[in-house]
Biotite code that builds the C-alpha atoms (Angstrom):
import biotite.structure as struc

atoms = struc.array([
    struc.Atom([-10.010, -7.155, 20.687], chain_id="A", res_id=1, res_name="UNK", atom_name="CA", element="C"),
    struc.Atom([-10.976, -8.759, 16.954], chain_id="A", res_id=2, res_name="UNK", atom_name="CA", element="C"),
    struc.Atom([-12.707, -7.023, 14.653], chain_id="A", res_id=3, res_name="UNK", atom_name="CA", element="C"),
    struc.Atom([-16.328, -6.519, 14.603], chain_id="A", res_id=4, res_name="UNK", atom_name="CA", element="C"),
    struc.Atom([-19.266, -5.581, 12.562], chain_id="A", res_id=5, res_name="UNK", atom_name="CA", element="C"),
    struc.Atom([-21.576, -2.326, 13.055], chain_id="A", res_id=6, res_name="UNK", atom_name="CA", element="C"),
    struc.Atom([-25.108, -2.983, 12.777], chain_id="A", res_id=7, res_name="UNK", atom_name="CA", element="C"),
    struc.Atom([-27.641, -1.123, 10.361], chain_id="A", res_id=8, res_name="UNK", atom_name="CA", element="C"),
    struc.Atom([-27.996, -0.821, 6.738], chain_id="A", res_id=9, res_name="UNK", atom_name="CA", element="C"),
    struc.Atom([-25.526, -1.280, 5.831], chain_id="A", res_id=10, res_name="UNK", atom_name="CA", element="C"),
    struc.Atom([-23.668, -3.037, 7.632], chain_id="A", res_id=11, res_name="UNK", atom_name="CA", element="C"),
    struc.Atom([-19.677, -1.012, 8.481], chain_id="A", res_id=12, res_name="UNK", atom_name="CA", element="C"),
    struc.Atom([-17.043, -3.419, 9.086], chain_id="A", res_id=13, res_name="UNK", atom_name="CA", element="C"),
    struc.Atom([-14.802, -2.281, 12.206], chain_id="A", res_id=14, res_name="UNK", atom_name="CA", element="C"),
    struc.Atom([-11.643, -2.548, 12.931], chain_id="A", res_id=15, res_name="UNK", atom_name="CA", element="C"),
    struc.Atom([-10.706, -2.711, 16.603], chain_id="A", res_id=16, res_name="UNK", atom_name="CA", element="C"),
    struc.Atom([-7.608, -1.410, 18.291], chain_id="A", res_id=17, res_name="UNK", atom_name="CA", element="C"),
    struc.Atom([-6.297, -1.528, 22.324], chain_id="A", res_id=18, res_name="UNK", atom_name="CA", element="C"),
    struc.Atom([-3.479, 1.401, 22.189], chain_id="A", res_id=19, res_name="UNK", atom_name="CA", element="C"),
    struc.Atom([-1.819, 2.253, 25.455], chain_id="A", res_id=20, res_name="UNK", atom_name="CA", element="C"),
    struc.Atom([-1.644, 5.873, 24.483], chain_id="A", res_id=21, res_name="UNK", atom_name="CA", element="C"),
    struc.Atom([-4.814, 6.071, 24.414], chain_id="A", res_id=22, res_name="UNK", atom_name="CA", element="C"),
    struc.Atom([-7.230, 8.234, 26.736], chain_id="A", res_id=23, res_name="UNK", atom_name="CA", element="C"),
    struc.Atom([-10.588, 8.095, 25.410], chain_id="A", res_id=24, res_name="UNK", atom_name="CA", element="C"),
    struc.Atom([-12.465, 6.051, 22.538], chain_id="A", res_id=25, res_name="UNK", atom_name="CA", element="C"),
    struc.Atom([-12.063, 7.242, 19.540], chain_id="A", res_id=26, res_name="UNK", atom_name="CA", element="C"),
    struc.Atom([-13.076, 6.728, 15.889], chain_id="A", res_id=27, res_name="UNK", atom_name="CA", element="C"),
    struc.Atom([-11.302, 7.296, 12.381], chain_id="A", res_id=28, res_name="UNK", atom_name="CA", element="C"),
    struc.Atom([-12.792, 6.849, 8.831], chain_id="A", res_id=29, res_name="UNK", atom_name="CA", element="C"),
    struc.Atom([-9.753, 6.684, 6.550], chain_id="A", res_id=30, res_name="UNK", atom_name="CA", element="C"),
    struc.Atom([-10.319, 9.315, 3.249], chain_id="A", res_id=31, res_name="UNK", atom_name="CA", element="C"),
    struc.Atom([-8.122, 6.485, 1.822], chain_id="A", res_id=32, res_name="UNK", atom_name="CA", element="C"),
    struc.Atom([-9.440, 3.086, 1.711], chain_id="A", res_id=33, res_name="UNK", atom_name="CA", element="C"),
    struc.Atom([-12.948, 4.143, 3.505], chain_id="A", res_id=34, res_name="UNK", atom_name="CA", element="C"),
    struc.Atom([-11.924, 1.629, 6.796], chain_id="A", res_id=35, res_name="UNK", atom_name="CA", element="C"),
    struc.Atom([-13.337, 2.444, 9.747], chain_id="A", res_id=36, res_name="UNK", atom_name="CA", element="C"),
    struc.Atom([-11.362, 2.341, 13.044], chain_id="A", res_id=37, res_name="UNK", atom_name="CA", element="C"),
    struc.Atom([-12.109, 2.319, 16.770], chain_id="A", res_id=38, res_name="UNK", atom_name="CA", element="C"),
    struc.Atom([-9.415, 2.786, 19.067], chain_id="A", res_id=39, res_name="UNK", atom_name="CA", element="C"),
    struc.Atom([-9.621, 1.782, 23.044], chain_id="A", res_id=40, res_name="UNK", atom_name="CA", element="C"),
    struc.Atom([-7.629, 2.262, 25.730], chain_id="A", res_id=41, res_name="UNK", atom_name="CA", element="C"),
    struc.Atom([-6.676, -0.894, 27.856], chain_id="A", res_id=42, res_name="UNK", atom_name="CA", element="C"),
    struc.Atom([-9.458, -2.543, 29.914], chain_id="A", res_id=43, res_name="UNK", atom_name="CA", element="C"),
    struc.Atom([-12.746, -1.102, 28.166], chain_id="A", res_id=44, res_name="UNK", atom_name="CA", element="C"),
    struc.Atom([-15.130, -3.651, 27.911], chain_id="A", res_id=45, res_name="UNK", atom_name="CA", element="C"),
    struc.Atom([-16.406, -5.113, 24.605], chain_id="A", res_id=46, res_name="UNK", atom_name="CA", element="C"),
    struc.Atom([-19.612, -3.849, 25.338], chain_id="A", res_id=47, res_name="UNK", atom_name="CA", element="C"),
    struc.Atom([-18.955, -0.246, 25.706], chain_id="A", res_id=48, res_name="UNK", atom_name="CA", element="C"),
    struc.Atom([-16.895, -0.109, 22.937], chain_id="A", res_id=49, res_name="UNK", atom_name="CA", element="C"),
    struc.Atom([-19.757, -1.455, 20.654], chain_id="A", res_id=50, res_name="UNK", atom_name="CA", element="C"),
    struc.Atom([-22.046, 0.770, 22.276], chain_id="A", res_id=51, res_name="UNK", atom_name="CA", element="C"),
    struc.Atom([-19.829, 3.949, 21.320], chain_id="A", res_id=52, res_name="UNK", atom_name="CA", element="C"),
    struc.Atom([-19.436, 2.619, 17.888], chain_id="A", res_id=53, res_name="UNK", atom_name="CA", element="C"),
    struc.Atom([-23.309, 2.481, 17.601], chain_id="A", res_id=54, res_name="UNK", atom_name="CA", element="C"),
    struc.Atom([-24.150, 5.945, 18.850], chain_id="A", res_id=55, res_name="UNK", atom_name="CA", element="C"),
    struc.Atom([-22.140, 7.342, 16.141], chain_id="A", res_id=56, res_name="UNK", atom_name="CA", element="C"),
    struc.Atom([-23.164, 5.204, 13.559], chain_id="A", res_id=57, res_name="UNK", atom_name="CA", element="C"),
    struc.Atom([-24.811, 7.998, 11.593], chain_id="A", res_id=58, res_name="UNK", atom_name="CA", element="C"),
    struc.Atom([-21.112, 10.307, 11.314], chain_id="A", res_id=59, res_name="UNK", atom_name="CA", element="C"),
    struc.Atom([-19.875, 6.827, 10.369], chain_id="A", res_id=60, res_name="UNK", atom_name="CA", element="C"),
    struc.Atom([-21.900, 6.766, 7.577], chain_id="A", res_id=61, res_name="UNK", atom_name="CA", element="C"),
    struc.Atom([-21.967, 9.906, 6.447], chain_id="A", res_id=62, res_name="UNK", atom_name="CA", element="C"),
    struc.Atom([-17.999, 10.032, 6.057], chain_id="A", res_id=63, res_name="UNK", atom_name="CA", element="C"),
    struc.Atom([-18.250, 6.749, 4.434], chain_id="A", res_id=64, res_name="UNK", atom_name="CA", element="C"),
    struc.Atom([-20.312, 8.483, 2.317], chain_id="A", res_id=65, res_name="UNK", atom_name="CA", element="C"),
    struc.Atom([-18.342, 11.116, 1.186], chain_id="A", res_id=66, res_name="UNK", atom_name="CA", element="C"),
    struc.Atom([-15.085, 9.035, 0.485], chain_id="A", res_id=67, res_name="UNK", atom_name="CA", element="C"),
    struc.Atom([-13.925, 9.068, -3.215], chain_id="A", res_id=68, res_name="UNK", atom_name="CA", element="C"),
    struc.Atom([-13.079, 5.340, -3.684], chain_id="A", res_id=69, res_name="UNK", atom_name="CA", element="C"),
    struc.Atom([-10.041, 4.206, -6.239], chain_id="A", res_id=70, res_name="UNK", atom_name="CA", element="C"),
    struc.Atom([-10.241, 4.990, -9.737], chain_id="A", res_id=71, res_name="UNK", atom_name="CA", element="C"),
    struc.Atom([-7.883, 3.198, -12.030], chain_id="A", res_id=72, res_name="UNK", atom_name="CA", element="C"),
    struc.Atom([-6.012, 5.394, -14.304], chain_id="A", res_id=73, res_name="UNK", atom_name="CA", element="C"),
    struc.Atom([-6.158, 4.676, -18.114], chain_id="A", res_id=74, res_name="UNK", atom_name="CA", element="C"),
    struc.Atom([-6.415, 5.229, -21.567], chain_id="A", res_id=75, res_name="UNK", atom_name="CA", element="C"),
    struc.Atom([-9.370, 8.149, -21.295], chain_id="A", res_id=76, res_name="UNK", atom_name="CA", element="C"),
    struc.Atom([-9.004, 8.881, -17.465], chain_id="A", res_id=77, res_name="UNK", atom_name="CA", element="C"),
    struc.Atom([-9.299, 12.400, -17.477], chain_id="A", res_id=78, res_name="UNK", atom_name="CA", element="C"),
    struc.Atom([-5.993, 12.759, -14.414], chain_id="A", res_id=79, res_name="UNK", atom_name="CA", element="C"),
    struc.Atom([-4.964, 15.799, -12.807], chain_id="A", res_id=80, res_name="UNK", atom_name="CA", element="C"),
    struc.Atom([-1.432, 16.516, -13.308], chain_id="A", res_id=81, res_name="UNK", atom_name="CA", element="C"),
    struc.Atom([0.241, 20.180, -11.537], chain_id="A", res_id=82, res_name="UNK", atom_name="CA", element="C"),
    struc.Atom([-3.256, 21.044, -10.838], chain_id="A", res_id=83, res_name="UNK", atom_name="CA", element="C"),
    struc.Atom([-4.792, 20.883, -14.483], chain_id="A", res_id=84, res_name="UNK", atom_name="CA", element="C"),
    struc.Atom([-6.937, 17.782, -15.615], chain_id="A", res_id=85, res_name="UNK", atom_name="CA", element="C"),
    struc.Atom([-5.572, 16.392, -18.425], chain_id="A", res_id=86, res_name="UNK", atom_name="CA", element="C"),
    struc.Atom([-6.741, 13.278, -20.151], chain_id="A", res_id=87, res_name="UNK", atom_name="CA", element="C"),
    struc.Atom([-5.058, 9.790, -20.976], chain_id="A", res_id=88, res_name="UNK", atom_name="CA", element="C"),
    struc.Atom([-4.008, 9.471, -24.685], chain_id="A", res_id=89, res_name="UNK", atom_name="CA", element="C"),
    struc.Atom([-1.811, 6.280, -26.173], chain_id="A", res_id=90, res_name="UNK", atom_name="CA", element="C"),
    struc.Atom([0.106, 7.485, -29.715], chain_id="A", res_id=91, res_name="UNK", atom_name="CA", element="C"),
    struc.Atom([3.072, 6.022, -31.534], chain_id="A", res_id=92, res_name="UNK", atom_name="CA", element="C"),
    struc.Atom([5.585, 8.416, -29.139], chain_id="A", res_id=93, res_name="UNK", atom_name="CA", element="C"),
    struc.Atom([8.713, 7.388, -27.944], chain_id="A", res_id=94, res_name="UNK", atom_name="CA", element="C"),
    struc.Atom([8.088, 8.674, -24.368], chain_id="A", res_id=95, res_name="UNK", atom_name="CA", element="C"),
    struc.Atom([5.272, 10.104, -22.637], chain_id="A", res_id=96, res_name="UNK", atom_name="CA", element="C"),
    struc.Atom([4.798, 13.758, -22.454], chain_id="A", res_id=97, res_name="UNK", atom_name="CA", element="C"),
    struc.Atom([2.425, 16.461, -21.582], chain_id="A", res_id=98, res_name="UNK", atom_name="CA", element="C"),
    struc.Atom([0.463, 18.395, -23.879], chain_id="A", res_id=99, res_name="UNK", atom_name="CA", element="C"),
    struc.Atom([-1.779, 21.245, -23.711], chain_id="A", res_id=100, res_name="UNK", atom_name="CA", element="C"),
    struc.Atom([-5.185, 19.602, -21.999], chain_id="A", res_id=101, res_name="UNK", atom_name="CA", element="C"),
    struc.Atom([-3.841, 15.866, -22.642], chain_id="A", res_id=102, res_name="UNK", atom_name="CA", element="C"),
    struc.Atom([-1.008, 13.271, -21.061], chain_id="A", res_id=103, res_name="UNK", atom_name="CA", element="C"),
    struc.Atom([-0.023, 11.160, -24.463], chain_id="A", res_id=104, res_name="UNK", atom_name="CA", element="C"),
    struc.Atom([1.672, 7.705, -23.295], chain_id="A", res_id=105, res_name="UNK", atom_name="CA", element="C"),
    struc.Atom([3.447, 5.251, -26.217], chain_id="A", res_id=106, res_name="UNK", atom_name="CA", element="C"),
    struc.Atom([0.654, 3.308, -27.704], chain_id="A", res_id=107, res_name="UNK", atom_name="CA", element="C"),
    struc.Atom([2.896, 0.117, -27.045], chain_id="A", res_id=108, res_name="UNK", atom_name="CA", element="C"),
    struc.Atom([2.855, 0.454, -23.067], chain_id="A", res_id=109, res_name="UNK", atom_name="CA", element="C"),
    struc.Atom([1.172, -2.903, -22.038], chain_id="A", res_id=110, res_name="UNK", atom_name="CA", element="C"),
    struc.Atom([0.055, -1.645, -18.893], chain_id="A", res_id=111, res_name="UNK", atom_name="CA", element="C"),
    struc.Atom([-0.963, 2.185, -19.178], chain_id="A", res_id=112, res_name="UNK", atom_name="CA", element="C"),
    struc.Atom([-1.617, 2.921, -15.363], chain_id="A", res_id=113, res_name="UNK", atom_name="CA", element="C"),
    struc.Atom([1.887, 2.012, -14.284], chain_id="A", res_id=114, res_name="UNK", atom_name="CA", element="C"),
    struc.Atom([3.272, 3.953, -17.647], chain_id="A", res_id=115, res_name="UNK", atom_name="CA", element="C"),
    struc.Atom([1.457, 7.410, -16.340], chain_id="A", res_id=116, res_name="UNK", atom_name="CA", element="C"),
    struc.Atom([3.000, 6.890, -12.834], chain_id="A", res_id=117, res_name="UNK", atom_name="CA", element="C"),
    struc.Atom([6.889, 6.288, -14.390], chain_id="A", res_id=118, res_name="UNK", atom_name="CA", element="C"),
    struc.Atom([6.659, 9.591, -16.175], chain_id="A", res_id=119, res_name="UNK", atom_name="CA", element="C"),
    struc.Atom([4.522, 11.487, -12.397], chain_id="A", res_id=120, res_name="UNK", atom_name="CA", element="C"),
    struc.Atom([7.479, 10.344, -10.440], chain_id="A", res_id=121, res_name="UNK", atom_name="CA", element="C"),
    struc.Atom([10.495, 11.167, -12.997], chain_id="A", res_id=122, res_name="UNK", atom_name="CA", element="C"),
    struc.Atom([8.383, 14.849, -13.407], chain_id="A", res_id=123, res_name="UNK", atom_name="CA", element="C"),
    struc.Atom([7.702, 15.270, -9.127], chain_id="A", res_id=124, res_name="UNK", atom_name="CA", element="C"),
    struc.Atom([11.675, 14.465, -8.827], chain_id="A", res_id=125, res_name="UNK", atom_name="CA", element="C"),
    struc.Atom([12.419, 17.217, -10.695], chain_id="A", res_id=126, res_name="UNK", atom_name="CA", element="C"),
    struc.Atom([10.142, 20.238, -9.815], chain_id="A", res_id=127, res_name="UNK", atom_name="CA", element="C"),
    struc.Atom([10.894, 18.737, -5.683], chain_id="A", res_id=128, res_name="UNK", atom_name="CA", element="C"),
    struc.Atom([14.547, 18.591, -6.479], chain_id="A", res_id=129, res_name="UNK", atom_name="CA", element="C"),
    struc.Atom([14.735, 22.319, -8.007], chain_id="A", res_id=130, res_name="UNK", atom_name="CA", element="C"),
    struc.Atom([12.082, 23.387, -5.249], chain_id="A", res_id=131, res_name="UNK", atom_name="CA", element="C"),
    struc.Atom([13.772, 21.921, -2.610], chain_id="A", res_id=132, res_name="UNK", atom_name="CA", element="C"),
    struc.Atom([16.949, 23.093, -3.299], chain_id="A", res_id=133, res_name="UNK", atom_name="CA", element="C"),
    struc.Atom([16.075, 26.819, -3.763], chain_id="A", res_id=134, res_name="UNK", atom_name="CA", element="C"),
    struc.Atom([14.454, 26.771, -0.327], chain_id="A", res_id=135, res_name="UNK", atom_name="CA", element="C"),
    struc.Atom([17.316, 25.545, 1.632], chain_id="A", res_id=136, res_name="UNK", atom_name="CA", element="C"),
    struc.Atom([19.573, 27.557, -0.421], chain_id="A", res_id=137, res_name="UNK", atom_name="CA", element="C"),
    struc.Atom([17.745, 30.572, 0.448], chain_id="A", res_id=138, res_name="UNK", atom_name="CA", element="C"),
    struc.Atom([18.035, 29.387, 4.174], chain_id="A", res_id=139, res_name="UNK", atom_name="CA", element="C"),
    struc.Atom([21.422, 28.239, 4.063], chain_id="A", res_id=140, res_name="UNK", atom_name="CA", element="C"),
    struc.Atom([20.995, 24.838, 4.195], chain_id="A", res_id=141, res_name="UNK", atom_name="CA", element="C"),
    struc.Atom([21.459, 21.762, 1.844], chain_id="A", res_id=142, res_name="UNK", atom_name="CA", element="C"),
    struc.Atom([19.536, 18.973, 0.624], chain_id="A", res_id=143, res_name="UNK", atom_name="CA", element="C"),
    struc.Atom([21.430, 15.557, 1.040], chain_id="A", res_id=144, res_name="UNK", atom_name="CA", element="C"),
    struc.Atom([18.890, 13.510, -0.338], chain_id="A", res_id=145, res_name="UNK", atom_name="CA", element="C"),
    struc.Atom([15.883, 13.221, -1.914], chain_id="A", res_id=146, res_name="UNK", atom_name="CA", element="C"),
    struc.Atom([13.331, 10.030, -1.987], chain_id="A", res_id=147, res_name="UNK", atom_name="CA", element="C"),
    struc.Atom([10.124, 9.718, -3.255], chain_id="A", res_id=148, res_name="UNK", atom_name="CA", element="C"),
    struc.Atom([7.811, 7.383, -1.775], chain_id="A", res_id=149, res_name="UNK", atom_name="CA", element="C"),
    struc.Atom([3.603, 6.622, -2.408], chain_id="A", res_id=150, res_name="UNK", atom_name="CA", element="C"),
    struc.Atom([2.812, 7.269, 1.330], chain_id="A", res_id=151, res_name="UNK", atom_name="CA", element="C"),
    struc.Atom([-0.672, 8.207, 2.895], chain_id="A", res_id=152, res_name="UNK", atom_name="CA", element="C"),
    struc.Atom([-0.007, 9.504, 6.389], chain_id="A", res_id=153, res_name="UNK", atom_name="CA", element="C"),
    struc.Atom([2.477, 12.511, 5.330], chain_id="A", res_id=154, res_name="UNK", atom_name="CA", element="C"),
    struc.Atom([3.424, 14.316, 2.078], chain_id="A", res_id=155, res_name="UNK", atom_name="CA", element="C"),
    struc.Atom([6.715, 14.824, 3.395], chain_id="A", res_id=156, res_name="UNK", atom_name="CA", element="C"),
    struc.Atom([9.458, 14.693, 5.943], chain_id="A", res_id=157, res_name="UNK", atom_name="CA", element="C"),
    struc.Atom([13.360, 15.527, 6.786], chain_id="A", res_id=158, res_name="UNK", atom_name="CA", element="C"),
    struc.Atom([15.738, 14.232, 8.840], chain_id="A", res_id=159, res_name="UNK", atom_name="CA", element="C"),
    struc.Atom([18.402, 15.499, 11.181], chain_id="A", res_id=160, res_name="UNK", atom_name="CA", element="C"),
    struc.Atom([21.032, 14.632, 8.417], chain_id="A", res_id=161, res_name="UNK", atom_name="CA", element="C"),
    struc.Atom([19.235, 16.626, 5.842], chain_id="A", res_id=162, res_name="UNK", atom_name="CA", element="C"),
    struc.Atom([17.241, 13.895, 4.042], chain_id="A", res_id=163, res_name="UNK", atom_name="CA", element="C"),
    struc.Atom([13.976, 14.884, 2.299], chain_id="A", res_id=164, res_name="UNK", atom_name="CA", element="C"),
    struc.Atom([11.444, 12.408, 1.581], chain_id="A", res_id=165, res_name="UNK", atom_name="CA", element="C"),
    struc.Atom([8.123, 13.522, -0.480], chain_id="A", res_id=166, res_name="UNK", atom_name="CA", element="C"),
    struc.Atom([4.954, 11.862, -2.050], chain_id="A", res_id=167, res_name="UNK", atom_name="CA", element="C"),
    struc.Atom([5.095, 11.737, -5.574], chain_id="A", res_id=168, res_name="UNK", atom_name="CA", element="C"),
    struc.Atom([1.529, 12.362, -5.685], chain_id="A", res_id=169, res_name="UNK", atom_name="CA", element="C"),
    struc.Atom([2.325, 15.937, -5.242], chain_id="A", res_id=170, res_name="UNK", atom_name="CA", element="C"),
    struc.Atom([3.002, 16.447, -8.729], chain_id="A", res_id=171, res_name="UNK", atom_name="CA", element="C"),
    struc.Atom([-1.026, 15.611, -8.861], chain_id="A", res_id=172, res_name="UNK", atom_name="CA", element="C"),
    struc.Atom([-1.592, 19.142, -7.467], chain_id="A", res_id=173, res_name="UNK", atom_name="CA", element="C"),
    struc.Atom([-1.133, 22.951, -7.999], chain_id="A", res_id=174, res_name="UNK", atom_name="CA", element="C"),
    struc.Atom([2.567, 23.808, -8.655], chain_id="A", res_id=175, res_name="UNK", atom_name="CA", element="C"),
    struc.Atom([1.703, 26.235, -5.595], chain_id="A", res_id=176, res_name="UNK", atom_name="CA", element="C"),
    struc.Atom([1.048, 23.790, -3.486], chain_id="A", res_id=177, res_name="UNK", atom_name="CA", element="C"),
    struc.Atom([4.371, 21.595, -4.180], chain_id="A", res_id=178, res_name="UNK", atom_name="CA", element="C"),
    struc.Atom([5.895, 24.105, -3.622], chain_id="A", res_id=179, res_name="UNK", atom_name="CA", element="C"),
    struc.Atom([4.484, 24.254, -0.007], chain_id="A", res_id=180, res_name="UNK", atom_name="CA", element="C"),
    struc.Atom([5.656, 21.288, 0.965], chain_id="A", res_id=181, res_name="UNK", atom_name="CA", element="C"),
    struc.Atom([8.874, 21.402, -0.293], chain_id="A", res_id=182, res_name="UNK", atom_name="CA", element="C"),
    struc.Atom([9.428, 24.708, 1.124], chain_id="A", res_id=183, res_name="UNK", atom_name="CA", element="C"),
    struc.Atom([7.918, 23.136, 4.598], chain_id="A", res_id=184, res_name="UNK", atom_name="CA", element="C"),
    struc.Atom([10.630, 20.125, 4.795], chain_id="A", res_id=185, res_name="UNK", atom_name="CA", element="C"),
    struc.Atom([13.450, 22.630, 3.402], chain_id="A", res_id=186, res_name="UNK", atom_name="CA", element="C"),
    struc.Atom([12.143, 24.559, 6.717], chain_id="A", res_id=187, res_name="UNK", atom_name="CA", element="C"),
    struc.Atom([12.498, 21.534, 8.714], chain_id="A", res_id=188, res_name="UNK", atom_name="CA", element="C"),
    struc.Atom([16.897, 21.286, 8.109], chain_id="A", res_id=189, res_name="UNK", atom_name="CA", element="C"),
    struc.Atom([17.159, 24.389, 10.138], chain_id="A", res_id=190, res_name="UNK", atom_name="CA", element="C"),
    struc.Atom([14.423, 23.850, 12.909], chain_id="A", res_id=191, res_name="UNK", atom_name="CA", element="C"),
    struc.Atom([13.442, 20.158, 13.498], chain_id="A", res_id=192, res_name="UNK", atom_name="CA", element="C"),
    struc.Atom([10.433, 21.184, 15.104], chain_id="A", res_id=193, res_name="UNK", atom_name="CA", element="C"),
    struc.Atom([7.064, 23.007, 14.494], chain_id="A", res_id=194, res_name="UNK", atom_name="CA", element="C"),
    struc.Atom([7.825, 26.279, 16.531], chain_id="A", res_id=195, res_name="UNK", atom_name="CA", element="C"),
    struc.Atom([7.077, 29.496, 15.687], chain_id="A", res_id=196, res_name="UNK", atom_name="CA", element="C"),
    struc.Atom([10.757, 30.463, 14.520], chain_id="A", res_id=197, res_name="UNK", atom_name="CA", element="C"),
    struc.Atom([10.000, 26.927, 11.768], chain_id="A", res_id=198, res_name="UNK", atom_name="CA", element="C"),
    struc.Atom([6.786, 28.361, 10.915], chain_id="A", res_id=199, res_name="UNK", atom_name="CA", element="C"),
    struc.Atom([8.461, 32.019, 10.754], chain_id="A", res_id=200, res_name="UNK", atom_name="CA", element="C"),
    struc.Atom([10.578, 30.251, 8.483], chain_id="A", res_id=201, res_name="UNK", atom_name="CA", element="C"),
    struc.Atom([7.755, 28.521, 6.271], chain_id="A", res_id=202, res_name="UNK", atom_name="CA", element="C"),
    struc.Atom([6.305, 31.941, 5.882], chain_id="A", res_id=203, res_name="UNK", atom_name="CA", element="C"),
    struc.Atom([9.404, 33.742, 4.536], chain_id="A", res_id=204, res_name="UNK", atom_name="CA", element="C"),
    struc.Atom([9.789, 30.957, 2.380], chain_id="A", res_id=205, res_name="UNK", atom_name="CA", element="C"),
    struc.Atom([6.149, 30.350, 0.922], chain_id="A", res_id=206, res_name="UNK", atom_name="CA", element="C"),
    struc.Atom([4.328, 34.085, 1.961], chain_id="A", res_id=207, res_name="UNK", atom_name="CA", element="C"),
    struc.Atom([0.966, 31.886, 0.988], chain_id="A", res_id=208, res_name="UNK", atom_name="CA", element="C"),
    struc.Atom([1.128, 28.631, 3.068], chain_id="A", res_id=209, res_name="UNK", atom_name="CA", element="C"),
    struc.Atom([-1.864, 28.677, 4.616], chain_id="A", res_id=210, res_name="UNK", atom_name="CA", element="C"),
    struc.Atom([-3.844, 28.833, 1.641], chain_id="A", res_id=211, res_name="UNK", atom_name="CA", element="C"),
    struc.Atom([-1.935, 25.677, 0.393], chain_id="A", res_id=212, res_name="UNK", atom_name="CA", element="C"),
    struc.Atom([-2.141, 24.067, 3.475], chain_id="A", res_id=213, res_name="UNK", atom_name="CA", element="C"),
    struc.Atom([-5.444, 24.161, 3.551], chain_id="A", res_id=214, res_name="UNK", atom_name="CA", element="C"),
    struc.Atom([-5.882, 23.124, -0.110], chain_id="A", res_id=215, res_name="UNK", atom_name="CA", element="C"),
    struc.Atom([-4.044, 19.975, 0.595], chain_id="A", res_id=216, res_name="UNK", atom_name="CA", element="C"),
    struc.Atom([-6.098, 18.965, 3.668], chain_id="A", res_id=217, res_name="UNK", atom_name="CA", element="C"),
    struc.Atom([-9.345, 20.070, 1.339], chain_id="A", res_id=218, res_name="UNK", atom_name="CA", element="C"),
    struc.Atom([-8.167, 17.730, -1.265], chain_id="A", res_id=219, res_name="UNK", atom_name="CA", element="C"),
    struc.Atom([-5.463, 15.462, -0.568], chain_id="A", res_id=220, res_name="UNK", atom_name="CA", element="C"),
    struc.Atom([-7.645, 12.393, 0.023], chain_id="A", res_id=221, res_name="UNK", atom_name="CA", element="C"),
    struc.Atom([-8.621, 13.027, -3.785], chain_id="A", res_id=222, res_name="UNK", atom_name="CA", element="C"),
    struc.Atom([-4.977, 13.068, -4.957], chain_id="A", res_id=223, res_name="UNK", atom_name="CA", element="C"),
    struc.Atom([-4.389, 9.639, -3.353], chain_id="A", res_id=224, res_name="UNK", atom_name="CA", element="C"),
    struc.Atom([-7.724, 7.968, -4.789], chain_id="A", res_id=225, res_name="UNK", atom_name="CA", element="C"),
    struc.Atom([-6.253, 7.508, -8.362], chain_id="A", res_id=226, res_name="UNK", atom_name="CA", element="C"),
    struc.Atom([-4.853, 3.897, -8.634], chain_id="A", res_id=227, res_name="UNK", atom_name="CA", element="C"),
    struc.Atom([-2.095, 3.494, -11.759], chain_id="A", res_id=228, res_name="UNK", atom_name="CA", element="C"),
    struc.Atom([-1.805, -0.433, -10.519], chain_id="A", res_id=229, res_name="UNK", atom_name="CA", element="C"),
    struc.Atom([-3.705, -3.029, -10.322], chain_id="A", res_id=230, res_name="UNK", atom_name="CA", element="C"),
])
């Protein structure tokens, strides 16, 4: 299938998948970018497919309309950083650093966006580092690795040889909440699964998990609206 265009005002650009997996037609409005897609399985006619598309055109919209598009982040952006909004400052510093209600950047960075996300990733390193640490310590366990990546689908994941990988967008939210996912993957190196003995563990490990769980699905698409380059 191509893409294809939804009718109405306005007009919703759609993107159109065939997935073998697939049982049903389904659509998804990404928090992210705000694209819409419609998934098929194999041997639906174009017709139907547009037809489904078109009877839901109202939810369509109404997500769309509720999507936080990119903000750039600079000098005055008023940025949440471990949960507190803190706004964008450029002094004659040597280094960035947080202050009480502000996030002062050297007043020589040429580009200020991508100088705010250098000093978010060297500061989510080092609260996921300590966090993840004292959660597998406490289970027994060790850390082999850590990587930080901007992805949108998870916030983290672990693999069978003890490799962590988080979002540095975490240090965007409540230290709580970090520490939630870091004490989720540092779950993960003793049960590769999501069972109840993993969750048993999540629990010991973070007594409050559901409450930070469901702050991250509340406002996770928020966290990865900020844009620090162009």
């Amino acid at each position: 299938m191509t893409d294809a265009i939804l009718p109405g005002h306005p007009p919703v650009p759609l993107v159109l998948r065939v997935s073998s997996r697939a049982r049903r037609l389904s659509l998804r409005v990404s928090r992210l970018d705000g694209r819409v897609t419609l998934t098929a399985p194999p041997g639906v006619p174009r017709a139907e497919v547009m037809r489904f598309a078109e009877e839901r055109a109202d939810w369509v919209r109404g997500h769309l309309a509720e999507i936080r598009l990119p903000e750039a982040v600079g000098i005055g952006t008023w940025l949440p950083v471990e949960g507190r909004l803190r706004e964008i400052v450029a002094e004659r510093v040597r280094g960035a650093r947080l202050e009480p209600g502000r996030l002062v950047i050297p007043d020589r960075a040429a580009a200020p966006g991508a100088a705010v996300e250098s000093f978010l990733k060297a500061r989510a390193r080092d609260r996921l580092a300590e966090a993840s640490d004292r959660h597998a310590a406490a289970l027994g366990r060790q850390v082999s690795r850590i990587t930080l990546r901007d992805t949108r689908s998870r916030w983290g994941s672990c693999t069978a040889d003890g490799a962590l990988m988080y979002s540095w967008r975490l240090i965007l939210a409540p230290p709580s909440v970090l520490d939630y996912v870091a004490a989720h993957e540092a779950a993960h190196l003793a049960e590769m699964n999501h069972s109840s003995r993993f969750w048993a563990l999540v629990e010991r490990l973070c007594p409050d998990w559901q409450a930070e769980r469901a702050w991250l699905r509340r406002e996770g698409a928020a966290l990865q609206a900020w844009r620090f380059r162009d």
